[in-house]
N, C-alpha and C positions, 0 to 999 in steps of 0.2 A: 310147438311147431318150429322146425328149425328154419333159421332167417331165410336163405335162398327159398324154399319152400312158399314161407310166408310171401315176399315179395312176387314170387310167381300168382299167389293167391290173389294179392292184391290186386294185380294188375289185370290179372280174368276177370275177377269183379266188377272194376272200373269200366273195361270193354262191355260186358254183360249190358251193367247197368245203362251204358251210353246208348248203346246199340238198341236197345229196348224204350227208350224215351225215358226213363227216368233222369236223364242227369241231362244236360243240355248245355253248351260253350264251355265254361268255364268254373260253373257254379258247384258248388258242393265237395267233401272230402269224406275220406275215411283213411279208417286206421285199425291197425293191430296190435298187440301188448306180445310181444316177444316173449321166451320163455327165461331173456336173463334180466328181467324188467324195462328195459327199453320198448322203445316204440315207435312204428313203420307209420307213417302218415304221407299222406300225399300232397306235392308242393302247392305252395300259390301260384296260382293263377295256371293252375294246369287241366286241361282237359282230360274226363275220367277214360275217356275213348282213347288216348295216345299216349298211355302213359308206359315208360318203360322200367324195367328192375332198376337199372343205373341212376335213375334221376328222383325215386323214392327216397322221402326224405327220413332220416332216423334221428330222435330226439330218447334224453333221457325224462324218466318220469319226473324230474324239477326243472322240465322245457329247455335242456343245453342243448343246441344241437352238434350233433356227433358227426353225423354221414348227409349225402346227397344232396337233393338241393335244397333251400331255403323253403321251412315248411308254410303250410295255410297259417293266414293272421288266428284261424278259429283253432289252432291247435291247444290253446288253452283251457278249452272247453272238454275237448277231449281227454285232456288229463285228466282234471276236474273229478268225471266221470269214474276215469281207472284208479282214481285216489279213493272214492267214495263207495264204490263197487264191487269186490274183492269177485263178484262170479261174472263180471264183465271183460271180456279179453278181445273183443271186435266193437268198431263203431260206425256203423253211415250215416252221413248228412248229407242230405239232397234236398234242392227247390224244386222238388218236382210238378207237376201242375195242379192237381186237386189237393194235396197236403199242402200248398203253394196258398191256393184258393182258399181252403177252410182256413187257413192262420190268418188269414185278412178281415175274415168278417170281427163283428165288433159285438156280438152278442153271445161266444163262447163262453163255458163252465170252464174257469179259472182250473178247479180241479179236475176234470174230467171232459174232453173238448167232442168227444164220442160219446154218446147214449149208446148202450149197445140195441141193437135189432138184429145182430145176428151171433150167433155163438163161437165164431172165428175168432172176432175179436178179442174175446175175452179168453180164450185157451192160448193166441199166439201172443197177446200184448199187454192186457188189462188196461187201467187206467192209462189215458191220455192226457197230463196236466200241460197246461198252456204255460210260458215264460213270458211275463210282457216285451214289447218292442225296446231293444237296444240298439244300437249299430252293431255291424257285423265288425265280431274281434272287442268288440268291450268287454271287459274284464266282469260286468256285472250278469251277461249271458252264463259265464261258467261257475262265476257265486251263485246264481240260481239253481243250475244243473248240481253243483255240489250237495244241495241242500234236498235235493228230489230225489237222485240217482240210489241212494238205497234202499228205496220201496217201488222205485219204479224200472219199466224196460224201454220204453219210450217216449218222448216229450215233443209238444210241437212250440215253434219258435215263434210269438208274435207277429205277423206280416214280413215271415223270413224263410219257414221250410220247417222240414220235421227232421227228427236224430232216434235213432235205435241202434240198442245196444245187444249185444248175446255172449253168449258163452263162446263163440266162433265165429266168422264171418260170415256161413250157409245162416247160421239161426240171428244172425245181423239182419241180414238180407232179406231175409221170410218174413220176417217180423213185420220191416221195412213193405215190405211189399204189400203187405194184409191191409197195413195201414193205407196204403195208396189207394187200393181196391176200394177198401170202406171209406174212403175220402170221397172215392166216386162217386157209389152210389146214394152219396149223401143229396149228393147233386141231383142226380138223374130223379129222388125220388122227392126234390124236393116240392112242397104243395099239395103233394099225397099224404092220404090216412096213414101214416106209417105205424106196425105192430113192433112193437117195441119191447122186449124183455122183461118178463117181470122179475121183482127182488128174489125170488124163489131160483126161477130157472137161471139165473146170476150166479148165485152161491152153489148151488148143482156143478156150473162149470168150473165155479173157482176151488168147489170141492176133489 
């Protein structure tokens, strides 16, 4: 994708996502992997809802930054990712409310922070591994993600938000969003009999 392009992209996304409740004030970023290896990320402390071409920030893949404004402290993580990921070329992170919510509780699968119960999951994201709690922009958030990012599509952040990855920012986004959904109805069904997947009908999807 070429850069005007891309930055038009971005900046739909942003809006999208804002406008839809996902993203809220000031919290969350993404980014895109250019096709000359750089890479579009969205500033700190910027709202996804106001952002404009001009003010996207561009960094190279060893975090120098080139163009716009001073990128998110989490841009590091982001790299991380596109070092470790060679079919990774879009990224979002959002606090969004129920991925917000599941990363808090204190009883999640390390490896897998989703049981599946429905087969969405598993065909848009597969495993969900957990990152313990750092500060936001610690440098041990993106040594974690480095270390996950090539067997997985998504990760949720300790009492922080969740991060998915795609091939594009549409299959970023989807991903992102499936995640949110089943974040939901994690809630909504929580205290019920839930019918849960068996290992069979698992490997059918992952087949």
């Amino acid at each position: 994708m070429k850069e005007q392009q891309a930055k038009l992209a971005l900046v739909q996304a942003g809006k999208s996502l804002f406008q839809r409740g996902y993203a809220t004030g000031t919290a969350g970023n993404l980014s895109l992997l250019l096709d000359d290896g750089s890479v579009l990320v969205t500033p700190t402390n910027s709202c996804l809802g106001e952002l404009t071409v001009d003010m996207l920030s561009k960094v190279t893949l060893n975090g120098e930054h080139i163009g716009g404004n001073k990128p998110s402290k989490e841009t590091k993580f982001h790299l991380s990712i596109y070092h470790n990921n060679p079919k990774c070329k879009a990224i979002v992170h959002l606090h969004s409310l129920y991925l917000t919510a599941l990363s808090c509780l204190s009883d999640l699968n390390m490896s897998n922070a989703i049981k599946p119960f429905t087969p969405y999951i598993i065909m848009k994201v597969g495993d969900l591994p957990v990152v313990p709690y750092y500060r936001p922009g610690d440098t041990r958030i993106a040594e974690q993600l480095a270390a996950l990012a090539p067997n997985h599509k998504a990760f949720l952040l300790a009492n922080h938000g969740a991060v998915s990855t795609g091939s594009d920012l549409n299959d970023a986004m989807s991903s992102y969003e499936e995640l949110e959904e089943t974040a939901k109805l994690i809630f909504i069904l929580k205290g019920e009999n839930i019918r849960y997947l068996t290992d069979h009908e698992i490997n059918e999807l992952k087949g």
